[in-house]
N, C-alpha and C positions, 0 to 999 in steps of 0.2 A: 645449193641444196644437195644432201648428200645422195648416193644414188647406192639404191640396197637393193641384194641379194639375197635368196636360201640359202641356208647348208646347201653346199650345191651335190655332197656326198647323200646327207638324208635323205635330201627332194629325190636323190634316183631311186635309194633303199625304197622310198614309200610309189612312187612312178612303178619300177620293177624290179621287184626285192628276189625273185627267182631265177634273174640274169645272172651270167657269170662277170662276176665282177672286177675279179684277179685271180691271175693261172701262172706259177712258179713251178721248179722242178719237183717240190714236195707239197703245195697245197693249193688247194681251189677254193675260193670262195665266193658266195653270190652276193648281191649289193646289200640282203639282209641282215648275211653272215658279217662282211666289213664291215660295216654300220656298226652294227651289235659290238664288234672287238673294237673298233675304234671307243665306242662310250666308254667299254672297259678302260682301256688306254686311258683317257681323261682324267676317270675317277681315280686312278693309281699316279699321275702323275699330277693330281692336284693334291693329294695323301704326302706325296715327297715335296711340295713347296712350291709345285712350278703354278704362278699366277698369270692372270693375264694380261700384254704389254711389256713382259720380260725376255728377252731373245734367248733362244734352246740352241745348241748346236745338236748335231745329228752327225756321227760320227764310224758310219759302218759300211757295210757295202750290202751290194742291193740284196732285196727279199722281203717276203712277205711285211716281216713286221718293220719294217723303213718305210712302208706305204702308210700303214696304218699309221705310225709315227707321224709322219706327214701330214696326215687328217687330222691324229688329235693334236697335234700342237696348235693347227687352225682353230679346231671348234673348240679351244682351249681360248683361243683371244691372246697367245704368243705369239711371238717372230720365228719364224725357223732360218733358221745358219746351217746349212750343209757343207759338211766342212770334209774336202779333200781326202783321202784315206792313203794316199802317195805322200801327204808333207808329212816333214819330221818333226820330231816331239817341241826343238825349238820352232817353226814355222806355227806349228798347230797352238801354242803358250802366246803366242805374236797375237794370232785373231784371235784366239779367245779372248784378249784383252782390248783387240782395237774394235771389237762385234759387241763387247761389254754384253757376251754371255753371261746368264746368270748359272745355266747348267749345261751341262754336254751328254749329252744320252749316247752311251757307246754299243758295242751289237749284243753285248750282255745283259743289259737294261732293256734295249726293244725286245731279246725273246719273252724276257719277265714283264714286258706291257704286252705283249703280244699273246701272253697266256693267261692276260689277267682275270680274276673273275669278276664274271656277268656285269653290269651294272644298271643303275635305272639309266634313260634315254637324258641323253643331253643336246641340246641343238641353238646353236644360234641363229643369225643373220651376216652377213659377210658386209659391210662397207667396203665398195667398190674404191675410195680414197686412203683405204687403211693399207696399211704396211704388212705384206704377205710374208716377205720373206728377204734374206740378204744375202746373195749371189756375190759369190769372190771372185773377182779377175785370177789370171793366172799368174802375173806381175812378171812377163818376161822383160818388160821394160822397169823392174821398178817394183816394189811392193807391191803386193794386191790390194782391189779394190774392191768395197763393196757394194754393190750396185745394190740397192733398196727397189724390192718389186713389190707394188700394190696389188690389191688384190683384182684390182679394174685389169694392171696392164697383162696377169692372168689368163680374166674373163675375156678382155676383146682379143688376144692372141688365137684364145680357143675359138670366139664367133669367127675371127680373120682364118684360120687354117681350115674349119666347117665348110666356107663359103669356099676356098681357093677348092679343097677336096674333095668335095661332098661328104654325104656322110650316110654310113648304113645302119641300122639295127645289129647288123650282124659281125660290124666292126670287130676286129682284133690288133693291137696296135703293139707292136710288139719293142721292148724298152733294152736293149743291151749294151747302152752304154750308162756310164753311169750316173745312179741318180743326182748324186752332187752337183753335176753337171745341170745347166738350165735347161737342154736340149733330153736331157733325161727325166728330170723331174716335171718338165710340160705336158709329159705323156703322161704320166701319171694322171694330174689333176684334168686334163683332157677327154680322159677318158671317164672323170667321174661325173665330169659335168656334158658329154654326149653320152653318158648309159652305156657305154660298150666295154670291153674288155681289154684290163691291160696283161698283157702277157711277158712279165717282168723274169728276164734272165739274170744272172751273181753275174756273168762276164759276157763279152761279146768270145762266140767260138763257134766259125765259119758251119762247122757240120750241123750241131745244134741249130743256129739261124736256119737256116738251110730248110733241115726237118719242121720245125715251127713252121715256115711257108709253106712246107711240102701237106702239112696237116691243117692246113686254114687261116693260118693268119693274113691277115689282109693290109695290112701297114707296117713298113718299117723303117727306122731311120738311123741312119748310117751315115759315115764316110767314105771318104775314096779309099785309103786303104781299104777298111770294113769289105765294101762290094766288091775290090778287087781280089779277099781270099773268098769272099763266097763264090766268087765264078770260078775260081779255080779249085773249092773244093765241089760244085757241081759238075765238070767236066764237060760234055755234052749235053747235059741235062737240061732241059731249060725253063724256066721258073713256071710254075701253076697257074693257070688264066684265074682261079682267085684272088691272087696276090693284086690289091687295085693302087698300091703307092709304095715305090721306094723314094721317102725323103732322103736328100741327098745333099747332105752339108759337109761344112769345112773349109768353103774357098772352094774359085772353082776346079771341075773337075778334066781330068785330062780328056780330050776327044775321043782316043784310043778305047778308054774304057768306056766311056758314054757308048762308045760303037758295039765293043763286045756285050755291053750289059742289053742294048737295044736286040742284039743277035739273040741274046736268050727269053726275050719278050718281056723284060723287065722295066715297069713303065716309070720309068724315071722322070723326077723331079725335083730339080735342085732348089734351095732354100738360099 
């Protein structure tokens, strides 16, 4: 029996449509306002051909409208392919073909979904056994791989990290690597299906992080490089008793820095 879902985007719009929903360097939006641009989204790239069951590459680097993107490809009943913005034009010709993309939305095409006009409301249901999305290995051994994520191994990622972390009202989860990435694009959908805020950076850059904690963010996740130029560009400063999670991935971490980052009361937690 299959096991179904909300729009887990709408369900918050209509929950709490006057939260902030996403907070980039030039726009803020509440789960009203996303909602609303994502339907746009839809209707504009149902207008260009894209049906649902077809796989979309997504082809840009992080911002506002790659979130949205992200949503309407879902509540579109597509696959989404986040496809590397480092490989080269043959690498990217390679998975388009072994992803059996039917289109690539490049950052040119999400500003023009991303400004789309208005449209009426569209909403689905998510099947928890349905195919969300196809995550590329990085293929240091070998071509890459596309790992096929349902929309279930999503959902229970998000109840599994809720329960390990808790979770606030007042969350802000801040996203600076990149979304291609699964550890980028988790926060994303995470934060639409807890209500809270993703606070999506174009690049991870130590001083900017930094300030985002120093102004409220409450969630970040990182690697050991990553925390190692953040301490070093805070100096003696030591992180905000708001700050309630540095996820901390990559393999583990070296002691040295678990120690210095502990020194500046940063409550680390490795994945």
């Amino acid at each position: 029996m299959a096991l179904i879902v909300p729009d887990w985007l709408r369900q918050r719009a209509e929950i709490t449509p006057t939260r902030l929903g996403l907070s980039t360097d030039d726009c803020k939006l509440t789960y009203s306002e996303l909602d609303s641009r994502v339907d746009a989204a839809v209707t504009s790239l149902r207008q260009r051909g894209v049906a649902a069951g077809q796989h979309v590459g997504l082809r840009a680097p992080n911002s506002a409208a790659y979130v949205v993107a992200v949503h309407a490809v879902a509540r579109l009943g597509a696959v989404l392919v986040p496809i590397n913005t480092r490989l080269t034009e043959a690498e990217v010709a390679w998975q388009t073909a072994d992803a059996d993309l039917a289109h690539v939305l490049d950052e040119a095409l999400l500003r023009e979904l991303f400004n789309a006009p208005r449209a009426a409301a569209s909403a689905r249901q998510f099947d928890l056994d349905a195919p969300h999305s196809i995550i590329y290995t990085s293929g240091t051994t070998g071509r890459p791989k596309g790992a096929v994520l349902t929309y279930g191994n999503h959902w229970w990622s998000a109840v599994a990290s809720a329960l390990n972390l808790g979770l606030m009202p007042t969350d802000r989860w801040l996203a600076c690597m990149p979304l291609f990435h699964v550890g980028g694009l988790a926060i994303v959908l995470r934060c639409a299906i807890y209500g809270i805020t993703a606070d999506v950076h174009p690049r991870f850059d130590a001083a900017a992080v930094n300030a985002s904690l120093d102004a409220g963010t409450t969630i970040v996740s990182v690697v050991s490089t990553m925390l190692d130029r953040m301490l070093q560009e805070r100096g003696s400063t030591p992180f905000p008793n708001t700050l309630r999670c540095v996820l901390l991935g990559g393999g583990p971490a070296p002691l040295a820095l678990l120690a210095r980052a502990i020194a500046h009361g940063a409550p680390v937690i490795q994945t």
